[in-house]
C-alpha positions in Angstrom: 3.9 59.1 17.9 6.5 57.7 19.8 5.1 57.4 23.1 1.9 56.1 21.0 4.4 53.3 20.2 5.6 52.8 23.6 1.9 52.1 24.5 0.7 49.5 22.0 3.8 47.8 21.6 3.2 45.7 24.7 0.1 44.9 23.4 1.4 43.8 20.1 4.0 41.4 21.9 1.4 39.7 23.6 -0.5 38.9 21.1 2.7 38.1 19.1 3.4 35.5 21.7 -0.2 34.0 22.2 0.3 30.4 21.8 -3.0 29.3 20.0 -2.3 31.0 16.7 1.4 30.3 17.1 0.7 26.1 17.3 -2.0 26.4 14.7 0.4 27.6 11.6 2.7 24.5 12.8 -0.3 22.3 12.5 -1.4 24.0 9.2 2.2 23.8 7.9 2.6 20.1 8.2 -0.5 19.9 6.1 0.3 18.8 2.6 -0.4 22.1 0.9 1.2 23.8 3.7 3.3 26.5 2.2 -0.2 27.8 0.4 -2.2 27.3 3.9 0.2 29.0 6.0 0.2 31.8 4.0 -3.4 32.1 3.8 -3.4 31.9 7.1 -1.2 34.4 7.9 -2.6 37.0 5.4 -6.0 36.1 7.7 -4.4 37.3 11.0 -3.2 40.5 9.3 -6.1 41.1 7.8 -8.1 41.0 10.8 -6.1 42.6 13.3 -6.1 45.3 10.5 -9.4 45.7 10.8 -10.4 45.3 13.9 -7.4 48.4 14.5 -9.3 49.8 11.8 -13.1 50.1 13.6 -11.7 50.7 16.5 -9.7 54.0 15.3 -12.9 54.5 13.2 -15.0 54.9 16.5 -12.4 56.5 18.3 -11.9 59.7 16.2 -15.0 61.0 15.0 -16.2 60.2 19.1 -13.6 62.5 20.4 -11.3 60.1 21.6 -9.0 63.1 22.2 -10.0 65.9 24.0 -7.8 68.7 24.3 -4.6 67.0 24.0 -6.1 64.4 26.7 -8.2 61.2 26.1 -11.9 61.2 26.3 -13.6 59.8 29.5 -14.9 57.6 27.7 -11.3 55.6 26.6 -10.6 55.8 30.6 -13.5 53.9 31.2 -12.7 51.5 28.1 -9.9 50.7 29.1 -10.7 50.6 32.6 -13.0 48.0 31.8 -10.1 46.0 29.2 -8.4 45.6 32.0 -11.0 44.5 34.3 -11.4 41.8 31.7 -8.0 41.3 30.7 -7.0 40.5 34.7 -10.2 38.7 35.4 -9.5 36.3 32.5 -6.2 36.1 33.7 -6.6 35.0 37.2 -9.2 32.6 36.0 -6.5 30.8 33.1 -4.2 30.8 35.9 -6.5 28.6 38.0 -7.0 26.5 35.2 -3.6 26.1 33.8 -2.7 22.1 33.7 -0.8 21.3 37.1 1.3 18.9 34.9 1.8 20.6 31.5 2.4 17.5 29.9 -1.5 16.9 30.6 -2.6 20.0 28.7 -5.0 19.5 25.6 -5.6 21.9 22.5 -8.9 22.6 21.6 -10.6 19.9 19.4 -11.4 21.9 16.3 -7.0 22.0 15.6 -7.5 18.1 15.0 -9.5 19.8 11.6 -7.0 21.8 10.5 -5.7 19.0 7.8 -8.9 19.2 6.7 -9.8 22.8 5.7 -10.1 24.3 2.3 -7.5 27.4 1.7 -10.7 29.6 2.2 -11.4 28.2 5.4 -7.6 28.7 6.5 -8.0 32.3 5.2 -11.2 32.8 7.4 -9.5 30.6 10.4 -6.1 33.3 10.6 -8.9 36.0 10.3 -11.3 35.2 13.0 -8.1 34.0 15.5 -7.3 37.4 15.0 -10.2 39.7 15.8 -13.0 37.5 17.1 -10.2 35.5 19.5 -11.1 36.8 22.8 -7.4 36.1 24.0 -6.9 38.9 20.6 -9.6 41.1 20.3 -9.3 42.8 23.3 -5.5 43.8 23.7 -6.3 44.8 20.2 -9.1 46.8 21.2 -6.8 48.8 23.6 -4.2 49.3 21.1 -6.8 51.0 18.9 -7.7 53.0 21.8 -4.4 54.2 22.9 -3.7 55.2 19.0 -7.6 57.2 18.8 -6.9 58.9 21.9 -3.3 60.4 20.9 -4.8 63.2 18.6 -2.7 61.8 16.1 -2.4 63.0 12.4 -4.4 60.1 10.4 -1.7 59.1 8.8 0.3 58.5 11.9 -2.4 56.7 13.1 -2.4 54.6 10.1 1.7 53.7 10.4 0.8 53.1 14.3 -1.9 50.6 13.5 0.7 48.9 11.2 3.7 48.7 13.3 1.1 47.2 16.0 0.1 45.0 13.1 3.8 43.8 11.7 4.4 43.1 15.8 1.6 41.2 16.5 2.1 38.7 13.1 5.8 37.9 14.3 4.6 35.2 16.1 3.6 33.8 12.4 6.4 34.7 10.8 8.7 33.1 12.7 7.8 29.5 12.1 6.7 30.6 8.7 9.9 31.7 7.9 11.6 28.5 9.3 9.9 26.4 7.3 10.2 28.5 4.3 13.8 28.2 5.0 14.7 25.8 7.3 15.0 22.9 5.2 14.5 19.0 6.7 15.5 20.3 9.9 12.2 22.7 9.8 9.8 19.7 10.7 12.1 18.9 14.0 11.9 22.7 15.3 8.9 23.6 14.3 7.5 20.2 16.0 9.5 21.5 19.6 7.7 24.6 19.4 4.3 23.4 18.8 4.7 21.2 21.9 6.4 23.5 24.5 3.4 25.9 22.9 0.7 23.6 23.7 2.3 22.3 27.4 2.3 26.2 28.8 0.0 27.9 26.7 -2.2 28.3 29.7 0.0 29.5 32.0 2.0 32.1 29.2 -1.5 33.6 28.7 -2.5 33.7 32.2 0.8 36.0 32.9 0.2 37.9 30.0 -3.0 38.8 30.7 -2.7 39.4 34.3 0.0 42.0 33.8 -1.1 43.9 30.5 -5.0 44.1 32.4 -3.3 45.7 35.6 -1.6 48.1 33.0 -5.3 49.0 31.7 -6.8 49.7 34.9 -3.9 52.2 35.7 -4.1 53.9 32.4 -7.9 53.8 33.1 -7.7 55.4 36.5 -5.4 57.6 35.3 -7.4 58.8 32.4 -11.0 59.3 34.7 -9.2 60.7 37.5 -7.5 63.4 35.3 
């Protein structure tokens, strides 16, 4: 299990760190019913990184995802192509980053947030989580790595949810800030939001690049073996 863990936890940081999610519990916080919303909307994330994790390990071990102590072919070429992906979407946020971050925009639908029922901030923290495709796919690959072990289900289970608790730190940070943070709360949580939204092109672009050159070695690795 531990080197399971080693695996996914580099996963779980990068999504931890992804700034969309990160700037949009700020925005839902300020909201007036903001303790309720950012709650919803952090039970959302967990919920769908949960079970996206879940599918994926669903898939994974009833399709052999470990074969004689080894993983299947078929996570080699998975992953192989995550990480295609993954460094492909890189290179190309990378090109696109803002030259002046001070110039960079978030996306229009954040200017709605105020504006959204506590179901909709529910289904808003769920769908950033597993149909994000900044999320889905280091997800993906966490689930992968986890099927593939040959891991007792319920180690697979307290794998998923370590990857899980990771991931959602990002959201529990400025949660918790505001929970306890007091006046001073609005002032921090504002200077996050905006060094968030000035190199949230460039942090992904990194991220991405790295973690999709990891993928491609683990997917070499796993067809050439």
């Amino acid at each position: 299990m531990g080197k399971v863990l080693g695996d996914v936890l580099g996963f779980a940081a990068a999504v931890a760190v992804s700034p969309l999610p990160i700037i949009a519990i700020i925005l839902i916080l300020a909201t007036p019913r903001g303790r309720l919303n950012g709650v919803l909307f952090t039970v959302g994330w967990i919920l769908g990184l949960s079970a996206l994790g879940a599918v994926m390990l669903g898939i994974a071990s009833p399709a052999g995802a470990s074969a004689h102590h080894q993983p299947a072919t078929w996570v080699g070429a998975l992953k192989l192509a995550l990480g295609l992906f993954l460094a492909l979407f890189g290179a190309r946020q990378w090109h696109r980053r803002p030259k002046d971050p001070s110039q960079a925009r978030l996306p229009k639908w954040m200017g709605a947030i105020d504006r959204l029922t506590p179901a909709r901030i529910l289904a808003l923290g769920l769908a950033l989580a597993a149909l994000n495709a900044k999320n889905a796919p280091l997800t993906i690959a966490a689930g992968a790595s986890i099927g593939s072990a040959g891991l007792p289900v319920g180690q697979q289970i307290a794998s998923l949810a370590i990857f899980v608790l990771i991931a959602t730190l990002g959201l529990l940070a400025p949660l918790g800030v505001f929970l306890l943070g007091g006046e001073r709360a609005r002032t921090t949580l504002g200077s996050w939001k905006d060094w968030a939204a000035q190199h949230n092109a460039a942090v992904m672009a990194v991220l991405f690049f790295v973690l999709g050159l990891k993928l491609l070695g683990d997917g070499i690795s796993v067809l050439a073996s």
